[in-house]
C-alpha positions as CSV (number, residue, x, y, z in Angstrom):
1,X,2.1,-0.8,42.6
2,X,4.6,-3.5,42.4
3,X,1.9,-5.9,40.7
4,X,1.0,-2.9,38.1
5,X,4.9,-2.7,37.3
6,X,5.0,-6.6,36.9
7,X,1.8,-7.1,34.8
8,X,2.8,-3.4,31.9
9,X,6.1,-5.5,31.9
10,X,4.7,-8.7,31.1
11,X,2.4,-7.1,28.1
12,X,4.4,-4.3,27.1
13,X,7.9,-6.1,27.4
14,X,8.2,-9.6,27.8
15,X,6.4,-9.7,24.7
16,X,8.4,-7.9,22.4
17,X,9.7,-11.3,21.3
18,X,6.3,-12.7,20.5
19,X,4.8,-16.4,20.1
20,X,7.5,-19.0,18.1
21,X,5.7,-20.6,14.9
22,X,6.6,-23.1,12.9
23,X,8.1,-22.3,9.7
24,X,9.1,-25.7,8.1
25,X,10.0,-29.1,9.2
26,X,12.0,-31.6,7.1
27,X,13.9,-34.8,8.2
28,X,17.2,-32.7,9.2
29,X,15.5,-29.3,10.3
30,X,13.0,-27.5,12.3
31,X,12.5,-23.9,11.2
32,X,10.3,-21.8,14.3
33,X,10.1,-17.6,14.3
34,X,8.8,-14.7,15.8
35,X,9.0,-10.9,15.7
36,X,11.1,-9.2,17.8
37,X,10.4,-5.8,16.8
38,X,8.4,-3.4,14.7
39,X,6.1,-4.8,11.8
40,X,5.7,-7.9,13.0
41,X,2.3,-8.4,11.2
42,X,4.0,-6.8,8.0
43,X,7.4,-9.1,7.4
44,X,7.8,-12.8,6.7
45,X,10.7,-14.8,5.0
46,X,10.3,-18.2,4.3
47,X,13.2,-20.4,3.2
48,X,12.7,-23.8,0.7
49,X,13.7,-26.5,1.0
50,X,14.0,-26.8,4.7
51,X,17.1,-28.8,4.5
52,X,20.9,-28.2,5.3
53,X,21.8,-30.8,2.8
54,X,21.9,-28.4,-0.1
55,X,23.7,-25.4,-0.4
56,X,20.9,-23.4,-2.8
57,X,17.2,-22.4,-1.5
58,X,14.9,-19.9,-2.5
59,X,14.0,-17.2,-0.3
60,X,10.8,-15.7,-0.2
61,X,9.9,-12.3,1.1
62,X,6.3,-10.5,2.0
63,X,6.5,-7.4,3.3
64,X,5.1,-3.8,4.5
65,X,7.6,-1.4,5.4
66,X,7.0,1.2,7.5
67,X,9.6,3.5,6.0
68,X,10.9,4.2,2.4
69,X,13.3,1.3,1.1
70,X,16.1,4.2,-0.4
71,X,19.2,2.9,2.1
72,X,18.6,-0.4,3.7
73,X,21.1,-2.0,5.9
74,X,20.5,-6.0,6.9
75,X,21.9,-7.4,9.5
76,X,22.1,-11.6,10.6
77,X,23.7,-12.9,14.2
78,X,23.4,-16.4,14.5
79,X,24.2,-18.2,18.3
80,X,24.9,-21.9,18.9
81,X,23.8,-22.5,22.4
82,X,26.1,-19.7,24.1
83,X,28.5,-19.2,20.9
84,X,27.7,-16.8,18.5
85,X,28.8,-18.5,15.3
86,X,28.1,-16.0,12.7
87,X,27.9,-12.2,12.2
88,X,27.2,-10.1,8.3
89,X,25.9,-7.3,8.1
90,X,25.5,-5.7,4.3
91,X,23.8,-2.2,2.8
92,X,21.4,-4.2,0.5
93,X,20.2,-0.7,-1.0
94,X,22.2,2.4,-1.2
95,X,19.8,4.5,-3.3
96,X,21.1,4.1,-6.7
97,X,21.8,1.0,-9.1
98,X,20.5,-1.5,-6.2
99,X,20.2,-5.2,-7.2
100,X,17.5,-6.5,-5.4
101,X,14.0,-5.1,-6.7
102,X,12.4,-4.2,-3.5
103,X,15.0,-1.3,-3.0
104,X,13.1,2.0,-3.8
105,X,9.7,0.8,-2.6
106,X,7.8,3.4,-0.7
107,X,6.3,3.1,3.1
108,X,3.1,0.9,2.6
109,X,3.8,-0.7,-0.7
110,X,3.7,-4.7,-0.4
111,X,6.6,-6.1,-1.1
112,X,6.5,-9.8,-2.6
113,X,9.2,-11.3,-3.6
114,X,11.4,-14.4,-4.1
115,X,15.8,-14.5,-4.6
116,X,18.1,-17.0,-4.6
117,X,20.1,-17.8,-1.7
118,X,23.3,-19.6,-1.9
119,X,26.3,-20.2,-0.2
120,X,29.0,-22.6,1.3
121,X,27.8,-25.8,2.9
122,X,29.5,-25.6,6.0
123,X,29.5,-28.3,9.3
124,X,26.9,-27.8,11.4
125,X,26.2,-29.6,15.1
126,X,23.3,-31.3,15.8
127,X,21.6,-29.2,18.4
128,X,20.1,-25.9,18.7
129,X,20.3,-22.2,16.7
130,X,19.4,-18.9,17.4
131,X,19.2,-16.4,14.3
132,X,18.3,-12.5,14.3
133,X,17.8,-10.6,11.2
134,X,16.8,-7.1,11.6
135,X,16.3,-4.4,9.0
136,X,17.4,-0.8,9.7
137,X,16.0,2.2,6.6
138,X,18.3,5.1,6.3
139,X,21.5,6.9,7.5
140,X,20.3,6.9,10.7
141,X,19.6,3.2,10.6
142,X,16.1,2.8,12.0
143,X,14.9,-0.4,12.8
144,X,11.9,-1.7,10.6
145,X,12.3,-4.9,10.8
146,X,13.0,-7.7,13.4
147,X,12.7,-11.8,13.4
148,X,13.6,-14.2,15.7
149,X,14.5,-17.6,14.3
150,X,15.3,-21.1,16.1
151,X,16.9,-24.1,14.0
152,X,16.9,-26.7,15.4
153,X,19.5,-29.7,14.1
154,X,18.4,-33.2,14.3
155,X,21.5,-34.5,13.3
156,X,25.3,-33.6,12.1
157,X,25.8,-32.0,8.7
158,X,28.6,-32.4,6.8
């Protein structure tokens, strides 16, 4: 019984977080994901360049959702080692004048998209990073969508 327990576990559980892959690799970065929730085979976001040494990239976005895009709430924790350096946590649609164009899509549409992504250019220690981004649809925020990401930093930004 005890081996039955171990090996549902191991398939059903263990799992969940599912095989890293390789994203991107550049000079100063290593990009690797994997799901860690529902829709695995329906979500991917890719980043470009694969470099810390700019502060703009383009984000691209594929998905599938499982639920209708009216409210969808994002979310972003990001750990160094132990520390968890970085928390946000936006309503990217609220169900009327939205900015992004995916907002309003219906369950099983594709979504295929690309936005621009900028920001600060902050320090960042060689070593490794652990992001989450996870997706919840509704007032009731259901998750939809989960990704596990690793950076790893060859060497100190400034």
């Amino acid at each position: 019984m005890f081996l039955l327990a171990i090996l549902i576990l191991s398939v059903c559980g263990f799992s969940a977080a599912g095989e890293k892959h390789l994203l991107c690799r550049s000079d100063d970065l290593d990009i690797l994901y994997s799901s860690c929730g529902p829709g695995a085979a329906m979500f991917s976001f890719t980043v470009e360049p694969c470099s810390l040494k700019v502060s703009v990239w383009r984000g691209r976005m594929f998905w599938i959702p499982k639920a209708d895009i009216t409210i969808l709430t994002a979310r972003i924790h990001i750990w160094h080692e132990t520390l968890h350096v970085f928390k946000w946590k936006a309503t990217l649609c609220h169900g009327v004048d939205d900015d992004y164009t995916f907002c309003g899509a219906l369950k099983g549409e594709t979504i295929n998209t690309t936005m621009r992504i900028s920001g600060a250019q902050p320090t960042y220690l060689q070593g490794e990073y652990t992001a989450v981004f996870e997706a919840f649809s509704g007032h009731f925020e259901e998750l939809i969508a989960c990704m596990n990401y690793t950076l790893k930093i060859k060497q100190k930004l400034y």
